[in-house]
Residue, then its C-alpha position, 0 to 999 in steps of 0.5 A: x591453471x595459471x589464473x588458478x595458480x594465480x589466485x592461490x597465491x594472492x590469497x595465500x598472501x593475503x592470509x599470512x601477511x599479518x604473521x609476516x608483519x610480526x615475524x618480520x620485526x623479530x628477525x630485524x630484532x635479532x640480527x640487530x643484535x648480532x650485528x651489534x655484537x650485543x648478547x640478546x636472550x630470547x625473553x629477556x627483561x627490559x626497562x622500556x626506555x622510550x618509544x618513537x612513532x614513525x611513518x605518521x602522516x596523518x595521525x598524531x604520535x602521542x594518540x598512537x602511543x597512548x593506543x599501544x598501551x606502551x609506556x616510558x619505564x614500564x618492565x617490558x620482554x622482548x620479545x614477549x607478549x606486550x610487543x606482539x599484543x600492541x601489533x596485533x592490535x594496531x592491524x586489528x583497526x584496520x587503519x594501517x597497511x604496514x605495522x613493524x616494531x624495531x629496537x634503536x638502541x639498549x643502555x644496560x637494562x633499559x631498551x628503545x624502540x621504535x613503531x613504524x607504520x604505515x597508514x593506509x590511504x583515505x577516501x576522498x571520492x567516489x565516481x562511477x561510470x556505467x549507470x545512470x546518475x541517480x543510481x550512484x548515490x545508492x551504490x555508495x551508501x550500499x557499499x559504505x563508501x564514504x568519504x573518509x573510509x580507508x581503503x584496503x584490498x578487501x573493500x575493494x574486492x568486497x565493492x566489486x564481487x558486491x556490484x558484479x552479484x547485484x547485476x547477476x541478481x538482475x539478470x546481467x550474468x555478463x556483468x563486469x565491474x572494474x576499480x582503480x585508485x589514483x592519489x588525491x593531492x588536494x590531501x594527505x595521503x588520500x585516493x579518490x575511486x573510480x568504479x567502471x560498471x559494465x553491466x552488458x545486456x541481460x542474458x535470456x532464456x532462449x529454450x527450456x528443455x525437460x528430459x525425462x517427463x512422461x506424466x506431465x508434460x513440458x507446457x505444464x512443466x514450464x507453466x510451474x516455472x512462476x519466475x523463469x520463462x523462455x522468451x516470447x514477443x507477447x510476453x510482457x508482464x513476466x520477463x525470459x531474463x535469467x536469474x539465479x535465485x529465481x531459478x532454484x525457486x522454480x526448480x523446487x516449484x517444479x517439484x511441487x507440481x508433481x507432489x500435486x499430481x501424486x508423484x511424491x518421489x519426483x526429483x530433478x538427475x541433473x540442470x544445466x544451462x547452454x550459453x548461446x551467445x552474449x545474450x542468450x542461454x538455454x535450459x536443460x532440467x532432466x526429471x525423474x518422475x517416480x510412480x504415482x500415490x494416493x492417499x490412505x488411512x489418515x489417523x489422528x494421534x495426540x488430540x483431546x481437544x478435537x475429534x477425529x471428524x472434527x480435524x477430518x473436517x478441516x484437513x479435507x482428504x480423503x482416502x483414496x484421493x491422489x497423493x497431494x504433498x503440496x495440499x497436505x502441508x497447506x493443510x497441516x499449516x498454510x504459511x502464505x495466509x495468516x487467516x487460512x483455514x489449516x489444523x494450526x490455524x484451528x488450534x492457534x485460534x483456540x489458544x493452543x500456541x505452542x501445539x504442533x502437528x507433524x504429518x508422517x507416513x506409517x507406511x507405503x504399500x504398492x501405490x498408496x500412503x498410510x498417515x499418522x498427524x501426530x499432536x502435541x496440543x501443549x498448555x492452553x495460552x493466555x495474553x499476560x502483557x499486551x503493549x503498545x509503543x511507537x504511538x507519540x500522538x495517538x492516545x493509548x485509549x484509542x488503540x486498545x479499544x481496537x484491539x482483539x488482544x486482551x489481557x488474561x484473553x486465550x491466544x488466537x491467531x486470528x484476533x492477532x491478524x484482525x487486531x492488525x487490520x484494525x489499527x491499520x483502518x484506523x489510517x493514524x499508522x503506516x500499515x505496512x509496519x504494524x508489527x506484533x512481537x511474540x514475547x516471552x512464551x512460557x509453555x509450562x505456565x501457559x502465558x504469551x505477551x504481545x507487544x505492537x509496534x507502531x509508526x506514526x503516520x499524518x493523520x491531517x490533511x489540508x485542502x487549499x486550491x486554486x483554479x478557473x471555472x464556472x466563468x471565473x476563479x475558484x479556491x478551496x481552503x480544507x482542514x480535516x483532522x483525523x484523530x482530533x481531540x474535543x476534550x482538549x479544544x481548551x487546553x492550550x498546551x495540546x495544540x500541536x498545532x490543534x489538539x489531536x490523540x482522541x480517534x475523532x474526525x473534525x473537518x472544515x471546507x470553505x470553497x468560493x467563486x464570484x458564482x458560489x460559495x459552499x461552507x461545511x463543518x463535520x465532527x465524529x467520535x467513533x466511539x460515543x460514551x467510549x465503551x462501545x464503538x457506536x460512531x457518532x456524526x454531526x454535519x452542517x453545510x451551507x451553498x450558495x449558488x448566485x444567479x448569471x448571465x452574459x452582458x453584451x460584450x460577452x462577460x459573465x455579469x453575477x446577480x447576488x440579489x437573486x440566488x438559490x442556498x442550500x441549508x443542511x443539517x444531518x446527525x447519525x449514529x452507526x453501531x458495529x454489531x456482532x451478527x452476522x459478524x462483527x464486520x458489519x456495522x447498522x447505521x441510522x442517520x436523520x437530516x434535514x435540507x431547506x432548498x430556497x429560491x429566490x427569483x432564481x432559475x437556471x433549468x435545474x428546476x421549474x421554480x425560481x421562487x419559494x422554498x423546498x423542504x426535506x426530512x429524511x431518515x436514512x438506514x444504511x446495512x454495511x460490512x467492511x473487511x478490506x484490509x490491512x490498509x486503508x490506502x492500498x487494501x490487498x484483500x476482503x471487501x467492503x458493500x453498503x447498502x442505504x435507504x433513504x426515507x421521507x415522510x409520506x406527506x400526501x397520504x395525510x394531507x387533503x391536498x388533491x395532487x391528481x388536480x395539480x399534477x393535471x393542471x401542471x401537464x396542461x400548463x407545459x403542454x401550452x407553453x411548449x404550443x407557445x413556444x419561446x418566441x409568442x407570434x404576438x403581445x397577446x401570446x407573450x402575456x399568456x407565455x409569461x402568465x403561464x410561466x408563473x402558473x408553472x413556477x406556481x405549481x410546481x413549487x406547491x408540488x415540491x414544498x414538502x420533498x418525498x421520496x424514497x432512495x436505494x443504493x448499493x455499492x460492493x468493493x472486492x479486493x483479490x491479490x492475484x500474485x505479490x501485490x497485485x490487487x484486483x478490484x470488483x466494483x457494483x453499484x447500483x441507485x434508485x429513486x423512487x417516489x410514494x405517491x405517482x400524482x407527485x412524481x420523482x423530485x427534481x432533487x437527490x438525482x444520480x449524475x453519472x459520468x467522470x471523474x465523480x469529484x462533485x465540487x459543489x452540489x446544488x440538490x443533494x445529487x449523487x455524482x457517479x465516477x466513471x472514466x473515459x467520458x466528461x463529467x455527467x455526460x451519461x446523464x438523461x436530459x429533457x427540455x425544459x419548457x420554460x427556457x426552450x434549453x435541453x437541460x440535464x434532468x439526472x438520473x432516478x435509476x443507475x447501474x455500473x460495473x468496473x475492474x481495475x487492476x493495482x499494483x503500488x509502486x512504494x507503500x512509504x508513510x511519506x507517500x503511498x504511490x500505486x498504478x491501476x488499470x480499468x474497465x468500466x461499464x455504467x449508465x444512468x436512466x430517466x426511470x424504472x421503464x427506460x432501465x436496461x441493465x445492459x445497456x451501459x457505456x463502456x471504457x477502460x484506461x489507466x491512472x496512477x494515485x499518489x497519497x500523502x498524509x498531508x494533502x489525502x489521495x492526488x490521482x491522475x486518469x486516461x480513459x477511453x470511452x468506446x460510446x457515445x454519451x448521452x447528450x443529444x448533440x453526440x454521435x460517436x465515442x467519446x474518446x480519450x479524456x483526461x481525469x485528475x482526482x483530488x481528495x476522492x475516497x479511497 
């Protein structure tokens, strides 16, 4: 009582000391002029005849006068409104703890007076005690105290119930913060602040306690609490700590758990919590569960525009199923989906915005509830304005091509969402802040206007790395510019620094060593001719791979005079369709290889002179619905399934490739009787005669490359809770070949294992991820006869499964930062007959990806590989293995 007493009385003073300040002065006032023996009539008509500030320290006298609006020779009553109108103004700044108005002297008709003020202090400094160093800036921008802030008794009581609530927010019931201010010499009239925070240890939830529940039991009960959980040694990903706001959510949870089973009349008597001790608390929530319902008779009122089945269709209740609050509402309008199959949805989709549907109860006979959802269609709306802002660099063209929102178009939700995830596939805006703002809806005219907000993010990324391998240095240097502009490439003013806003993708990659050199250049428009969105791409590449071998003192010693290069050429074209639905995009591409040797051979293939040739034609089927972002998709999924084509050659042409095939199998079978170490000159002339036989044939056998190729790969994107994603992922690749004489090439081979970063390519090879073991270990290997070396052959068949868990730490423009968790299980087989999708090499891990518009996705990976890989050398698990990611796709 006395700490009440107490209180009241502290507030009783703060609320009246304003009015103490004005009364105060007027009683001086008058018993000045009794004192004075000076005749003073209430209301009296002055002349002010000069006004005096006094008390200043840090403000100048003329500034405040020149503020009260008061000035020398105006008529002025005293007391009158003028003086209590200047004080009440004065306090209303805030700047002052003390403002009172006296008059020195009166000469006839004319009065002096004085303002004498008090200033309050000035904040100097802030320091906090009780949390770590990299909290206290936040806890002064949170609670504004800069320097130079006047200190009053409500900032610093406003500080501290501020800080003690946040704690409390956290789960640190306990929490007590502590504010004091001493004098600051070093100025005038200042203070620094000290704040002391103990926040103490989190309280926890001990036990949670039900009383009253019969129907459902306590493990459900606690189950619907999502927030509030009693502590448990395993329990690691939801806290027991308590929380005040997440309680009174759980408690309306629970509720919901009984409007789910029929219980439409549960309610909670009473909730309480017992505090065990400094950290501990347990719960008590006493429930009344009422009877059991079903539903009856659902009667539509007030549709024209649906029928009765139609809207029976989608709300999916049935007459006598158990009453279901929880699915009714969901069913009515399900506010956790934007693309939820509801009535509002129905109706919203089909451009009836300002409908509404309202579920009532007719009647509730005995154990069964009657249904009227009553209708209000409204006016059918129509899109009159649709505008964009917030694009600085992006062109307005590329926008409203992507959007499902038109003009003189019907209202539809759902455009509204697709238009969303559109813009934000585009990766030229931050996802996260799309937003589109209903404006002016008219619902006697029929018309809505949309306007999207947009924010900017890096679209261009540079690539410039330097590192060791491959027996010596390597660097990358690579410009991609994702919303690139080819119509203004000569117009000087548009660099900024290169001409950007058209939507299109232009990139350049130059990587070297002493043992390679790759250069590449890509171009595509998205939307060829602009109309339609046909995707157009144009690709040329060139590798270099020189030939390398060791001197005597161990160092790597390069050839450049003799090598193998690679020149590539490919153009496609990729046109979204309508059917099955416009998520799916048919895409046609037609490339062409020159693989050229010269007197090059390092066990990749059995030829080291000649040249290779592939023309293919590659029909690809995808579908692409993950979204909003491209960086961090919460839902949707995204497959691809491609076919790879060449010519059949060897059906038209006189060549016998049964004889070649023979005569190459003969040829191998007595190199490897010969061995690498002939017994004598006459073996080694025939070891080398055959060699070059090899090479011979083989060449023939590969100078016009056909085969065939199949591949397959499925994302699924699940947001399990919050933005916890679950993501799927099935791949599968298969090369084939027409003409069994010819076998498979030694080219376009699957490599599976690692990080799947394929810095350079030799063979048009497919470099398949998968953690937890080294780079294309799970790779099938032979031995080549030539060189007596087991070498890696890659894969003409493969398969891989993997789940990985993500959660995003800060979706920011700047930087996009999320962690993940995976299992993985692949493997990659020398042909169809060794294939068993079963037998895969399993791993699982955990990684972190950071994405900066600037420099596109960094990542770092630990996988543990449970089995051995496939090299012949290998014999246990692989083992933990260490995985960077740069500039991998998304």
């Amino acid at each position: 009582m006395e700490k009440l007493a107490n209180n009241l009385t502290k507030g009783i003073k703060y609320f009246i000391r304003p009015y103490l300040a004005l009364l105060i002065p007027l009683l001086l006032f008058t018993v000045q002029t009794f004192a004075q023996d000076t005749s003073f009539e209430d209301g009296k008509r002055y002349i002010l005849g000069g006004l005096e500030v006094t008390g200043l320290q840090s403000y100048n006298e003329q500034t405040v006068k020149t503020y009260t609006g008061l000035r020398v020779g105006q008529p002025i009553t005293v007391p009158g409104d003028e003086i209590s109108a200047v004080i009440k103004k004065l306090w209303s700044l805030e700047l002052f703890s003390n403002v009172e108005m006296y008059y020195t002297k009166i000469e006839g008709d004319e009065i002096f007076l004085e303002l004498s003020i008090l200033e309050r202090p000035t904040l100097t400094n802030v320091t906090v005690y009780g949390v770590k160093k990299r909290k206290v800036e936040d806890i002064i921008n949170d609670t504004d105290l800069k320097k130079g802030k006047k200190i009053t008794e409500s900032l610093i009581t406003n500080t501290k119930n501020y800080l003690q609530n946040k704690y409390k927010k956290q789960g640190f019931l306990n929490a007590r913060v502590n504010i004091a201010t001493t004098a600051d010499t070093s100025a005038t009239n200042a203070q620094s602040m000290v704040i002391n925070v103990k926040k103490g240890d989190k309280v926890k939830i001990r036990k949670i306690v039900f009383e009253g529940n019969e129907k459902l039991s306590d493990k459900r009960l606690r189950k619907s609490l999502k927030k509030t959980k009693k502590k448990k040694f395993y329990r690691f990903w939801k806290k027991s700590k308590y929380i005040e706001e997440d309680y009174r959510e759980d408690l309306n949870s629970l509720v919901d758990a009984y409007a789910e089973k029929g219980y439409r009349d549960a309610r909670i008597l009473m909730d309480t919590f017992t505090k065990v001790d400094e950290n501990n608390i347990d719960l008590k929530i006493k429930v009344e569960e009422g009877n059991k319902y079903y539903f009856g008779e659902i009667n539509f009122v007030g549709n024209s525009v649906y029928t009765d089945r139609q809207l029976s269709q989608v709300l999916g209740i049935r007459k006598g199923q158990t009453y279901n609050g929880v699915l009714l509402k969901e069913r009515i309008a399900d506010d956790s989906k934007p693309d939820a199959q509801d009535l509002t949805n129905l109706y919203q989709n089909n451009g009836y915005l300002f409908s509404s549907i309202n579920p009532v109860e007719i009647s509730a006979a005995n154990d069964t509830i009657d249904f009227e959802i009553r209708i209000i269609e409204g006016k059918e709306t129509f899109l009159d304005h649709v505008t964009v802002v917030g694009n600085d660099k992006t062109n307005d063209h590329v926008i409203f091509r992507e959007l499902r929102t038109r003009p003189g178009q019907k209202y539809s939700k759902d455009n509204l969402v697709r238009s969303i995830r559109e813009l934000g596939q585009l990766g030229f805006f931050d996802a996260e802040q799309i937003v589109p703002d209903i404006q002016n809806p008219d619902p006697n005219a029929g018309t809505v206007d949309i306007k999207y907000s947009l924010v900017e993010a890096g679209s261009s990324q540079i690539e410039l790395q330097g590192g060791f391998g491959g027996g010596g240095f390597i660097g990358t240097l690579g410009l991609s510019f994702s919303n690139f502009s080819l119509k203004n490439i000569f117009n000087g003013e548009a660099y900024k620094p290169v001409p950007m806003g058209d939507g299109q993708t232009f990139a350049l990659r130059l990587q070297a060593s002493r043992t390679f050199r790759v250069y590449s250049l890509n171009f595509a428009e998205p939307w060829l001719g602009g109309k339609k969105p046909v995707r157009f791409n144009l690709s040329l590449s060139r590798t270099q791979q020189f030939a390398t071998n060791f001197d005597n003192s161990g160092r790597l010693d390069v050839d450049r005079s003799r090598g193998f290069a690679i020149t590539g050429v490919s153009a496609g074209l990729a046109k979204r369709v309508q059917w099955p639905d416009d998520f799916f995009t048919v895409s046609h591409s037609l490339s062409y290889q020159l693989y050229d040797f010269d007197n090059f051979n390092n066990g990749l293939f059995n030829f080291g002179n000649g040249s290779s040739n592939s023309l293919s034609y590659t029909f690809g089927i995808s579908r692409n619905s993950q979204g909003p972002s491209r960086i961090f998709p919460l839902s949707g999924s995204n497959f691809e399934l491609t076919a790879k084509f060449t010519p059949p050659y060897s059906l038209f042409g006189s060549k016998d490739f049964k004889q070649l095939r023979e005569d190459i199998d003969s040829t191998t079978e007595r190199l490897f009787e010969i061995g690498p170490n002939p017994a004598n000159i006459e073996e080694q002339l025939e070891f080398e005669q055959l060699s070059d036989d090899l090479e011979r044939l083989e060449e023939e056998r590969f100078k016009l490359l056909e085969f065939y190729k199949i591949k397959f790969r499925g994302d699924w994107y699940t947001n399990l809770v919050d933005k916890l994603v679950l993501r799927t992922n099935a791949e599968f690749g298969f090369l084939g070949s027409y003409n069994q004489d010819i076998g498979n090439v030694p080219f376009e081979r699957f490599f599976v294992g690692g990080d799947g970063l394929g810095n350079f390519t030799l063979d048009g090879r497919d470099v398949i991820q998968l953690r937890g073991y080294e780079n294309s270990s799970l790779t099938p290997f032979s031995l080549n006869p030539i060189t007596n070396r087991v070498e890696q052959d890659g894969g003409t068949i493969y398969n891989k499964f993997s789940l990985e868990l993500r959660y995003p730490l800060t979706l920011k423009p700047s930087a996009s930062i999320y962690a993940l968790s995976f299992l993985e299980a692949g493997n990659a087989f020398n042909n169809f007959n060794d294939f068993n999708p079963f037998e895969l090499k399993r791993s699982a891990g955990v990684g972190l990806r950071i994405f900066m518009p600037a420099f596109g996705l960094l990542g770092i990976d630990f996988g543990y590989g449970f089995d051995s890989d496939a090299r012949p050398q290998s014999t246990g698990p692989s083992g933990w293995q260490t995985h960077f990611i740069i500039g991998q796709q998304f």
